[in-house]
C-alpha positions as CSV (number, residue, x, y, z in Angstrom):
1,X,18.0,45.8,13.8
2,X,15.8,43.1,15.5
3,X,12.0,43.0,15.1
4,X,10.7,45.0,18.0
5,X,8.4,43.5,20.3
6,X,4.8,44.3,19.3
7,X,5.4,46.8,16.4
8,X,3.4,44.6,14.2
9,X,0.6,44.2,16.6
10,X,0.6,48.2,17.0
11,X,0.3,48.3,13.5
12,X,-2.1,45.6,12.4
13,X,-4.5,47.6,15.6
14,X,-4.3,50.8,14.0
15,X,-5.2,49.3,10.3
16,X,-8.0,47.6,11.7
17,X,-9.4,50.7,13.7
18,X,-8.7,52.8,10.8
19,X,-10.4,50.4,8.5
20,X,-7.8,50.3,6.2
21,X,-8.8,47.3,3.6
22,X,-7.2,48.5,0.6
23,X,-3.8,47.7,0.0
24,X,-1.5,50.7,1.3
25,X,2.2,51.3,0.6
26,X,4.7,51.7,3.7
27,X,4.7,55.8,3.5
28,X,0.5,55.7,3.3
29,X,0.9,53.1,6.5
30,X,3.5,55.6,7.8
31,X,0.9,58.4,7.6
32,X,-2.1,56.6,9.4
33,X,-0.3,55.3,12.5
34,X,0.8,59.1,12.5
35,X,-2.6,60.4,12.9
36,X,-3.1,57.8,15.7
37,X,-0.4,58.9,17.7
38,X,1.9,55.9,16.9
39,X,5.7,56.6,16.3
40,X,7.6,54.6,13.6
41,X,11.1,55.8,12.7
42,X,10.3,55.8,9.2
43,X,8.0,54.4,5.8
44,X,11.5,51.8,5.8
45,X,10.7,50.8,9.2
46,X,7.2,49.6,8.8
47,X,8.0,48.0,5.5
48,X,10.5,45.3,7.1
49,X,8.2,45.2,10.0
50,X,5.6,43.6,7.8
51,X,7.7,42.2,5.1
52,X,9.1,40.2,8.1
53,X,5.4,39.0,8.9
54,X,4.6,37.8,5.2
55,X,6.1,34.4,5.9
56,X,4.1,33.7,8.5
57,X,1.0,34.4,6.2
58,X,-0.1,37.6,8.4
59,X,0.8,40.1,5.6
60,X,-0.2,39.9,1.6
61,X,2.6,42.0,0.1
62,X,1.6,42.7,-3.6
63,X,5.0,43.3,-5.6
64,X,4.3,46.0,-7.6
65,X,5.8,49.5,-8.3
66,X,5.9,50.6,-4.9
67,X,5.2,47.5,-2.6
68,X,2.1,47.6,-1.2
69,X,1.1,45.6,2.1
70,X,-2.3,44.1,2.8
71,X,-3.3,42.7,6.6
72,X,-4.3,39.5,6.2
73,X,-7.6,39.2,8.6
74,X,-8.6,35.6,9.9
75,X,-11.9,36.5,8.2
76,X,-10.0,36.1,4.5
């Protein structure tokens, strides 16, 4: 399944409004851009979304027991 357009610009908006800075793992992502009224087929979905993203030095995953996913701000 191709990258959709804009699904990691929805979800890097919501992060940012939600003032996420802690690293989260895809279900706690899952659950925020729930509560914003975004819809993501599932915790799987948003972790190839921004597993994708990591090579163009937008994500920080952090390889640990489960994966978790930082947004890398311009500001870092």
């Amino acid at each position: 399944m191709a990258i959709r357009h804009g699904e990691f610009e929805r979800i890097r908006s919501v992060l940012e409004s939600a003032d996420a800075d802690e690293p989260l793992t895809a279900r706690e992502i899952l659950r925020v851009l729930e509560e914003h009224g975004e819809d993501f087929d599932s915790a799987h979905r948003v972790a190839t979304v921004l597993g994708r993203r990591e090579e163009t030095g937008d994500i920080e995953v952090i390889r640990d027991q489960p994966y978790r996913y930082r947004i890398v701000s311009e500001n870092n």
